[in-house]
DONUMAR-165174 format. One record per residue (C-alpha): residue number from 1; residue in one letter; x, y, z. Coordinates in steps of 0.02 Angstrom, whole numbers, plus 50000, padded with zeros to 5 digits. Layout:
BEGIN
k = NUM r = a x = X y = Y z = Z $
...
% end
This chain:
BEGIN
k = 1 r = x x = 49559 y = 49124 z = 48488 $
k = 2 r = x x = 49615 y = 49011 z = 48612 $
k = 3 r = x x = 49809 y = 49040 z = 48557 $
k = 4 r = x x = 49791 y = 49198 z = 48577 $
k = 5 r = x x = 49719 y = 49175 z = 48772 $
k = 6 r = x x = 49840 y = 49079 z = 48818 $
k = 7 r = x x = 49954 y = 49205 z = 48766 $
k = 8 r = x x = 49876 y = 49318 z = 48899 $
k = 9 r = x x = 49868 y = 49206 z = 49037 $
k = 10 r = x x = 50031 y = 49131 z = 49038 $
k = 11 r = x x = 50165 y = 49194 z = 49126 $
k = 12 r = x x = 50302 y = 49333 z = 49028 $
k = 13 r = x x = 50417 y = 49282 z = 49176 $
k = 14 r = x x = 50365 y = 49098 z = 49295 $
k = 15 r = x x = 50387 y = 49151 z = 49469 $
k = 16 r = x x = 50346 y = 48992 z = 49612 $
k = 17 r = x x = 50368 y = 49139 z = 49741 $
k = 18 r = x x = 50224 y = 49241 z = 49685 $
k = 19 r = x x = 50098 y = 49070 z = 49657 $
k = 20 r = x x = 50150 y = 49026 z = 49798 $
k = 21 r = x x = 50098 y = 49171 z = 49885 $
k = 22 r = x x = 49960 y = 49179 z = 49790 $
k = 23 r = x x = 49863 y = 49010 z = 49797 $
k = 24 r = x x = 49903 y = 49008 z = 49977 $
k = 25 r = x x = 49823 y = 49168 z = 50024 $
k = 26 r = x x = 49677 y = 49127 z = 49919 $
k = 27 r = x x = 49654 y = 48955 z = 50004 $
k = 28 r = x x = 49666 y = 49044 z = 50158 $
k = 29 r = x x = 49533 y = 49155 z = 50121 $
k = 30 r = x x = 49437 y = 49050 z = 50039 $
k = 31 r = x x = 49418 y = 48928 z = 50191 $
k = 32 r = x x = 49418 y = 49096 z = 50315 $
k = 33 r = x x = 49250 y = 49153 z = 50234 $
k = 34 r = x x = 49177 y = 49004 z = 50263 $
k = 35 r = x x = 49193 y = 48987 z = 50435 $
k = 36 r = x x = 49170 y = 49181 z = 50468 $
k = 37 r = x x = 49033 y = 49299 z = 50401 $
k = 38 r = x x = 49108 y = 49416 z = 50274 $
k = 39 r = x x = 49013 y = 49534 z = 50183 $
k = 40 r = x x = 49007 y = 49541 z = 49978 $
k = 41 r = x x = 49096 y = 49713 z = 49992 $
k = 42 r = x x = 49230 y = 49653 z = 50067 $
k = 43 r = x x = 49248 y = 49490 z = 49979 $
k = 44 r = x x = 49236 y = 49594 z = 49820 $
k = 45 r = x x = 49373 y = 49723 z = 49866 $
k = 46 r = x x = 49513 y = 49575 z = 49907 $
k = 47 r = x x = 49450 y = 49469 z = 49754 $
k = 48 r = x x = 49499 y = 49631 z = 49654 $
k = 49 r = x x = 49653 y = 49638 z = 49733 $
k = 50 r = x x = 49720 y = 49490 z = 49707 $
k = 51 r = x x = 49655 y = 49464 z = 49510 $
k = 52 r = x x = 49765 y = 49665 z = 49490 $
k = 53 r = x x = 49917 y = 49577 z = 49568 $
k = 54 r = x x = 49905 y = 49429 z = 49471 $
k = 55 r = x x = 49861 y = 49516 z = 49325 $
k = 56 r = x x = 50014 y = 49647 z = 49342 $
k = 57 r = x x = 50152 y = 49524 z = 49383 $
k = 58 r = x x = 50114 y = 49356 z = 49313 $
k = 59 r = x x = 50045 y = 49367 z = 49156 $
k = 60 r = x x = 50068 y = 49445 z = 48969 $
k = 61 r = x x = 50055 y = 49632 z = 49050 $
k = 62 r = x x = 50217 y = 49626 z = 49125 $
k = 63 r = x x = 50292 y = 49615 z = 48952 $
k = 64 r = x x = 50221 y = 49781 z = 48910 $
k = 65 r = x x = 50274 y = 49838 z = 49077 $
k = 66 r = x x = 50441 y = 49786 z = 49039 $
k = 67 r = x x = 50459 y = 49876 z = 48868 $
k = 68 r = x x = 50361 y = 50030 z = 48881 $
k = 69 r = x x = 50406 y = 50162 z = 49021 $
k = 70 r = x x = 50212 y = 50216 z = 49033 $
k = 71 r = x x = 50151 y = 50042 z = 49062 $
k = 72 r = x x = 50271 y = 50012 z = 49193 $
k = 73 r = x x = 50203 y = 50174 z = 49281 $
k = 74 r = x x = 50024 y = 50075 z = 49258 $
k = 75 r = x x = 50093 y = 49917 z = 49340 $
k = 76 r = x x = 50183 y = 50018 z = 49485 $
k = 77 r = x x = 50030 y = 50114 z = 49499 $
k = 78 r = x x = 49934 y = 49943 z = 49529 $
k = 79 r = x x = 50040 y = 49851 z = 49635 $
k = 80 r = x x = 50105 y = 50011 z = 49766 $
k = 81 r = x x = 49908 y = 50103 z = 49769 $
k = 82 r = x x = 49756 y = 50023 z = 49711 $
k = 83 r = x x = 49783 y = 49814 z = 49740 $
k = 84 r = x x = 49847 y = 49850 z = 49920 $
k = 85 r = x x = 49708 y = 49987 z = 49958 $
k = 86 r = x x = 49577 y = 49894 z = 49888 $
k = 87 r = x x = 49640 y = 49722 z = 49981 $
k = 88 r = x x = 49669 y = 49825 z = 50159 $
k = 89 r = x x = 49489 y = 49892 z = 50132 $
k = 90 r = x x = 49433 y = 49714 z = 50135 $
k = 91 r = x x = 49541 y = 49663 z = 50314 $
k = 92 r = x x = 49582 y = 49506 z = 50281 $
k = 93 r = x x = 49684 y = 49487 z = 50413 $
k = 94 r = x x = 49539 y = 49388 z = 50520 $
k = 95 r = x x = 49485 y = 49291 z = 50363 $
k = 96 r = x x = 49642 y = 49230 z = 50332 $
k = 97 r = x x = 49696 y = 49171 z = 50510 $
k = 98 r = x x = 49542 y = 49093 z = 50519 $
k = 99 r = x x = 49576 y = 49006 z = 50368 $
k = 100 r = x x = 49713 y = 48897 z = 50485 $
k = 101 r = x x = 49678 y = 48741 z = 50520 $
k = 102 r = x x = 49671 y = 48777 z = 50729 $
k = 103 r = x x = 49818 y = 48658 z = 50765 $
k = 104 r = x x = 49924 y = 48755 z = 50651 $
k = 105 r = x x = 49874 y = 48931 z = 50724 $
k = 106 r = x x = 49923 y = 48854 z = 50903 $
k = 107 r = x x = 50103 y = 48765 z = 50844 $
k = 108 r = x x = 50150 y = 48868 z = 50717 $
k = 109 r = x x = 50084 y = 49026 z = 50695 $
k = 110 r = x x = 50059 y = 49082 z = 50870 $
k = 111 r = x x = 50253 y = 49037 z = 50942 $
k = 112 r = x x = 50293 y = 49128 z = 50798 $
k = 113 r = x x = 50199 y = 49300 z = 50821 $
k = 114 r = x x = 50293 y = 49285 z = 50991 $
k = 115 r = x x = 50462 y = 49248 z = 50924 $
k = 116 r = x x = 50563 y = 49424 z = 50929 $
k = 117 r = x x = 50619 y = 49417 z = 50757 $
k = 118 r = x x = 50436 y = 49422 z = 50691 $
k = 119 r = x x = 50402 y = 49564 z = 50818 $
k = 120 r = x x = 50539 y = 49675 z = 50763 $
k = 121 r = x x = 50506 y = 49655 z = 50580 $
k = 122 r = x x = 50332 y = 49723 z = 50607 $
k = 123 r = x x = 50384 y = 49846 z = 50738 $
k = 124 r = x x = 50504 y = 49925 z = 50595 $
k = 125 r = x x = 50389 y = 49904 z = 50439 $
k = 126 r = x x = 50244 y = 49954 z = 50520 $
k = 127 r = x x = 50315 y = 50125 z = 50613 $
k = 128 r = x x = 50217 y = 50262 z = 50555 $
k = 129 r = x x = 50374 y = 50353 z = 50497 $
k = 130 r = x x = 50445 y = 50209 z = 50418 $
k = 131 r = x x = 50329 y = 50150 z = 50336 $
k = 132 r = x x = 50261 y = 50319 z = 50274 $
k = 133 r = x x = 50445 y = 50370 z = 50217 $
k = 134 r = x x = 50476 y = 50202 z = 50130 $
k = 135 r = x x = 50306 y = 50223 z = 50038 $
k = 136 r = x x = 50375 y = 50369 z = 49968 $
k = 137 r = x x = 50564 y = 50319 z = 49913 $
k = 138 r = x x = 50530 y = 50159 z = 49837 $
k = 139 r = x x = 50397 y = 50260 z = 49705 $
k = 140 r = x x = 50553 y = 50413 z = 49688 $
k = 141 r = x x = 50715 y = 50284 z = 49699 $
k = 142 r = x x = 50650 y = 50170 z = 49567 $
k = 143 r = x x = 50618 y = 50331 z = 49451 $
k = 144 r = x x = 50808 y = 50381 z = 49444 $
k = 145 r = x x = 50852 y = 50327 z = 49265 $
k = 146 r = x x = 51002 y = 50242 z = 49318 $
k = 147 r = x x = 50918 y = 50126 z = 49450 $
k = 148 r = x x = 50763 y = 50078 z = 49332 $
k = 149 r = x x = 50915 y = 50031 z = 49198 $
k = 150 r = x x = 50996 y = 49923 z = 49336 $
k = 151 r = x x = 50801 y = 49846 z = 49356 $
k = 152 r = x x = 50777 y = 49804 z = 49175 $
k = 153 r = x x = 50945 y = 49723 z = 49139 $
k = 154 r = x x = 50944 y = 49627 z = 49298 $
k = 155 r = x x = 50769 y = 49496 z = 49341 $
k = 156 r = x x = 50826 y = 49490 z = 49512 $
k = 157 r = x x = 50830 y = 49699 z = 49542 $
k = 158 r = x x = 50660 y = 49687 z = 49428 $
k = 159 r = x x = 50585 y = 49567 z = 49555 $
k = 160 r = x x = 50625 y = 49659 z = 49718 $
k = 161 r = x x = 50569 y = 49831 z = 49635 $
k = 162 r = x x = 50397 y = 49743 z = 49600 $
k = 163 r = x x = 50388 y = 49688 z = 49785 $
k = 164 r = x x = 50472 y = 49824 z = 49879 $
k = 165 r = x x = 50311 y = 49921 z = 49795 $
k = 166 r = x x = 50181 y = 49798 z = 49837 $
k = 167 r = x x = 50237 y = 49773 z = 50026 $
k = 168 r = x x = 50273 y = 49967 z = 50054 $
k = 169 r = x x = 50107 y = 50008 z = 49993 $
k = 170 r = x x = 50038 y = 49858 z = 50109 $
k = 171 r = x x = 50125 y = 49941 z = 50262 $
k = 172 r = x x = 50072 y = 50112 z = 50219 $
k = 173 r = x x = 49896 y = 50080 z = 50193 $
k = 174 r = x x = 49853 y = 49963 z = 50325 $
k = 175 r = x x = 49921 y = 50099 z = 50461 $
k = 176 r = x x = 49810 y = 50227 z = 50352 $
k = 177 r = x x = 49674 y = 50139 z = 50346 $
k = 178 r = x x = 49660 y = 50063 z = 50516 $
k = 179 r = x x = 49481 y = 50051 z = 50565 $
k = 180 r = x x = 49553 y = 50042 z = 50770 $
k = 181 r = x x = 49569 y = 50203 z = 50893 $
k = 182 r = x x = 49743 y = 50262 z = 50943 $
k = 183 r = x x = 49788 y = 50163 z = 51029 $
k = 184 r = x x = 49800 y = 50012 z = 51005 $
k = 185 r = x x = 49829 y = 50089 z = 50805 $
k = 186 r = x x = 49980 y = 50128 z = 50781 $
k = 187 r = x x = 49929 y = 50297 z = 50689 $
k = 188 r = x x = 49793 y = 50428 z = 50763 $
k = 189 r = x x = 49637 y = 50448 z = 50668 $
k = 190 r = x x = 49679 y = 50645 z = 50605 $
k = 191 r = x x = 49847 y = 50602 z = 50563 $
k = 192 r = x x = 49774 y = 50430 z = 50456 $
k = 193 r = x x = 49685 y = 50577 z = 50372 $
k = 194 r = x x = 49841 y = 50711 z = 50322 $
k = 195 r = x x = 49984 y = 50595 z = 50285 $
k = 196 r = x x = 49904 y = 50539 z = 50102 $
k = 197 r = x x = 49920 y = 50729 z = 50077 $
k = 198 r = x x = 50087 y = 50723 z = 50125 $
k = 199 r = x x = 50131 y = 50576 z = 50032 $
k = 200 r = x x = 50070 y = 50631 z = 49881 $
k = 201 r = x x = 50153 y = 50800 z = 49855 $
k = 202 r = x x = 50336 y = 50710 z = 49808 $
k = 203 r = x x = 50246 y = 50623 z = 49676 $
k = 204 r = x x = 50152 y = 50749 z = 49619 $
k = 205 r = x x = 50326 y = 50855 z = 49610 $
k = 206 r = x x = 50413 y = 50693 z = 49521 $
k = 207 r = x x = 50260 y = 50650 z = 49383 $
k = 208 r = x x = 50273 y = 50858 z = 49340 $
k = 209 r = x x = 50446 y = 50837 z = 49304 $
k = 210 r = x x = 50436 y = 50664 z = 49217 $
k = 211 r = x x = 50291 y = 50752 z = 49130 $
k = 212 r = x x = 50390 y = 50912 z = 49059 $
k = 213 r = x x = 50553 y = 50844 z = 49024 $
k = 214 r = x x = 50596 y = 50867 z = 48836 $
k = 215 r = x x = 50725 y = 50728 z = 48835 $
k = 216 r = x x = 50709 y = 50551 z = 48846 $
k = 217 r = x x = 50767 y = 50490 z = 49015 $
k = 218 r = x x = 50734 y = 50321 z = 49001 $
k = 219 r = x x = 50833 y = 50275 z = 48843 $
k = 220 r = x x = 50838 y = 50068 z = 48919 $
k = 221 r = x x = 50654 y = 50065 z = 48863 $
k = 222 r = x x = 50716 y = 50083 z = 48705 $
k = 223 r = x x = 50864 y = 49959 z = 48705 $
k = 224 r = x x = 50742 y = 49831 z = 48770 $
k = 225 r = x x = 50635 y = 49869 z = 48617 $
k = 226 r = x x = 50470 y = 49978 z = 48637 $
k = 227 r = x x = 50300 y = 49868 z = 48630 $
k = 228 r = x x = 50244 y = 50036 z = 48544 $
k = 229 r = x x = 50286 y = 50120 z = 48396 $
k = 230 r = x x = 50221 y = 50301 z = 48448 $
k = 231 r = x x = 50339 y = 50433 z = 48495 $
k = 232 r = x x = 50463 y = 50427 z = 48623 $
k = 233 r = x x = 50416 y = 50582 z = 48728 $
k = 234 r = x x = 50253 y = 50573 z = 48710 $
k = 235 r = x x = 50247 y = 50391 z = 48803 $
k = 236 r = x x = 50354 y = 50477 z = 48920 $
k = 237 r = x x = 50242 y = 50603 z = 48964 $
k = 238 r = x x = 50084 y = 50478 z = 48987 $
k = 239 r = x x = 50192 y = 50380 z = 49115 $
k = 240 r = x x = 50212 y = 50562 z = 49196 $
k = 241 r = x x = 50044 y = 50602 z = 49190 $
k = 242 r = x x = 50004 y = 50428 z = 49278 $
k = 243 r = x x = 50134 y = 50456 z = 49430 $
k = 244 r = x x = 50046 y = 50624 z = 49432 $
k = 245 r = x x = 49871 y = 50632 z = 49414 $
k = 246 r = x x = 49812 y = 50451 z = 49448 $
k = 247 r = x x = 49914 y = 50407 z = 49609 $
k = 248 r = x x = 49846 y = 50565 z = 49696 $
k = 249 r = x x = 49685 y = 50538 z = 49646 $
k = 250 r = x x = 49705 y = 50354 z = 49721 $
k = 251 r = x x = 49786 y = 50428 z = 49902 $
k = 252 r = x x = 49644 y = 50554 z = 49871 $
k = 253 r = x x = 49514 y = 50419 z = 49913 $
k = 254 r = x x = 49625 y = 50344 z = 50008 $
k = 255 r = x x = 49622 y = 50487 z = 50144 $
k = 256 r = x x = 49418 y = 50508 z = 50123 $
k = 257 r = x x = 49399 y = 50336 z = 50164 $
k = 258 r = x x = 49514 y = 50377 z = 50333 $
k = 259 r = x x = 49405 y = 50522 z = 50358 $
k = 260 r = x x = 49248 y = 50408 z = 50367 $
k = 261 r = x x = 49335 y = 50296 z = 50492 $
k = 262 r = x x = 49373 y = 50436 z = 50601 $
k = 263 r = x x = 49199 y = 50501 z = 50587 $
k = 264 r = x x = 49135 y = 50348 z = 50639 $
k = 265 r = x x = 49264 y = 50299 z = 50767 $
k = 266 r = x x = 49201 y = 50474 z = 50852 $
k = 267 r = x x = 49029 y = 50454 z = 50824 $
k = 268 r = x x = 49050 y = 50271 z = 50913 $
k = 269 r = x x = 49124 y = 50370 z = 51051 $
k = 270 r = x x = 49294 y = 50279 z = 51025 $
k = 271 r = x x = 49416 y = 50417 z = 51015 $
k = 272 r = x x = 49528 y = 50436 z = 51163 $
k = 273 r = x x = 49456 y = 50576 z = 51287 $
k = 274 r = x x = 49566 y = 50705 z = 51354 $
k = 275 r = x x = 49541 y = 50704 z = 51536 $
k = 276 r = x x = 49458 y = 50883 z = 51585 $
k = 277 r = x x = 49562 y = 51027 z = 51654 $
k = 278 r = x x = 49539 y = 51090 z = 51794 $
k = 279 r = x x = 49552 y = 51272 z = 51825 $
k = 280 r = x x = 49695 y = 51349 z = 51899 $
k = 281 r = x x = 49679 y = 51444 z = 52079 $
k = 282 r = x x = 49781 y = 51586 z = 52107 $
k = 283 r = x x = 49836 y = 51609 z = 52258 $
k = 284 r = x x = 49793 y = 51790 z = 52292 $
k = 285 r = x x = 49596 y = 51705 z = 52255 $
k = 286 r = x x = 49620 y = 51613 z = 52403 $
k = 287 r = x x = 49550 y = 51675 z = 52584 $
k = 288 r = x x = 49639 y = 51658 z = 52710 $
k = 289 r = x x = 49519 y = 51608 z = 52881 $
k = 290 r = x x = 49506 y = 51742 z = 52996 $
k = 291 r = x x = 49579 y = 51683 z = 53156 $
k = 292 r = x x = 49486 y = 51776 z = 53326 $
k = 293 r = x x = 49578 y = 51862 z = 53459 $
% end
C-alpha cells in the first residue's frame, strides 16, 4: 500500500523550478491569510488550484500525460483552464503580497514593480489582445503533430509547453475575470463577458477535427509507448472530445462568472457614466431679437 503511494506522489520528472514556485507561493499565502481576512471560498478555490498544478506536473500523472495523447489533453486542460480560473477566482494577489515580510515589500519588491523591465513585461502579457491571442495559440500550436513530437522527444520543449499553458491561461483569466471597472481594468466589463466566446470557437473548431480524424496523428504517443492498451483512434477521439466539449464548458463558466461581476459592478454604480448629450440647436430654431426702429 504504501509502495504503491509513493509511486503516486513522487515526481515522473524532479523539477526545483516548479517546488520552488510552489512552496514559495504557498508560504506566501499561507502567512497572507493570516494577517488578512480571507474568506473559506476563496481559500478553497486557490488551495484547489495549486493541489491541480501539483498534481498535473509533479507527480505520477504526468507519466500518463506523457504516453497517452488523451491524458495530455486532461493535463493541458488543467493547467491552461481550470487551476488558473479557479486560483484567479480566489485573488491572491493581496494575500500573497501581504505574505512579505514589510521590509522586503519596501527593498525589494516595490523598486522592482517600478523598474521598466517589470513594467513592460506586464504591459505586453497582460494586453487584452495579447494575452487573449496567446491564450489561444499556445492550446492550437502545441496541437500540430509535428510540434507535440518536438515536445515529447525534447524535456526542455515539454517543460515550456507545460508553462507557456499555465501562464497564458493566468494572463487571460485574470484580465477576464477582473472584479475592477474600466478603468483602471485593463478590459471593460461587456467585453470580460464575449471574449470566452470568442476564445472558445478555435477550439471548439480544433477538438471537432481532432475528434473526426480517421488517422492517427499523433503516431509519437505510440513510439513513447501507450500507458493504454485500447485502440488508437478511439484515445484519439477522447482527447478530441476533451479540447472540445470540456474547455468550452470551462470558458462557459468562465464568462458567467464575468457576467456576475459586471452585474454587480453596475448595480454598485461603478461602471463608467457617459456624460449626457446635450441636444443639438439648429440654427433656423434660433430667434433672432427684434431690434426697434
Amino acid at each position: 500500500m504504501t509502495a504503491t503511494l509513493l509511486k503516486w506522489i513522487v515526481p515522473w520528472e524532479f523539477s526545483w523550478v516548479l517546488l520552488a514556485c510552489f512552496v514559495t507561493a504557498a508560504v506566501l499565502y499561507l502567512r497572507g491569510s493570516r494577517r488578512l481576512p480571507v474568506s473559506f471560498g476563496r481559500k478553497l478555490a486557490f488551495w484547489c488550484g495549486m493541489a491541480i498544478i501539483y498534481l498535473s506536473l509533479h507527480t505520477y500523472l504526468d507519466y500518463y500525460a506523457e504516453h497517452e495523447f488523451f491524458m495530455h489533453r486532461i493535463q493541458q486542460l488543467l493547467l491552461h483552464h481550470i487551476a488558473p480560473l479557479l486560483i484567479v477566482t480566489a485573488y491572491p494577489a493581496t494575500v500573497l503580497r501581504a505574505g512579505l515580510p514589510l521590509a522586503w515589500r519596501l527593498r525589494l519588491l516595490r523598486p522592482l514593480q517600478r523598474s521598466w523591465p517589470w513594467r513592460l513585461v506586464f504591459r505586453v502579457l497582460l494586453n487584452p489582445t495579447v494575452a487573449t491571442l496567446l491564450f489561444i495559440a499556445f492550446i492550437l500550436v502545441w496541437l500540430i503533430p509535428s510540434l507535440q513530437t518536438l515536445a515529447m522527444l525534447d524535456w526542455r520543449i515539454y517543460r515550456f509547453m507545460n508553462w507557456s499553458m499555465l501562464v497564458s491561461g493566468f494572463a487571460y483569466w485574470s484580465l477576464v475575470l477582473d472584479h475592477r471597472p474600466h478603468p483602471p481594468g485593463r478590459m471593460t466589463a461587456g467585453l470580460r463577458v464575449l471574449s470566452p466566446g470568442i476564445t472558445m470557437t478555435p477550439q471548439i473548431v480544433a477538438g471537432a477535427i481532432v475528434t473526426f480524424s480517421k488517422t492517427d496523428l499523433y503516431p509519437i504517443f505510440e513510439i513513447c509507448g501507450r500507458a493504454f492498451t485500447f485502440n488508437v483512434l478511439t484515445g484519439q477521439l477522447i482527447g478530441g472530445v476533451i479540447i472540445w466539449v470540456p474547455s468550452a464548458l470551462v470558458e462557459t463558466i468562465g464568462g458567467l462568472m464575468a457576467l456576475r461581476m459586471w452585474l454587480r459592478l453596475s448595480r454598485n454604480g461603478r461602471l463608467p457614466r457617459k456624460p449626457p448629450r446635450r441636444p443639438a440647436v439648429h440654427r433656423s430654431a434660433v430667434t433672432e431679437p427684434v431690434v426697434p426702429d
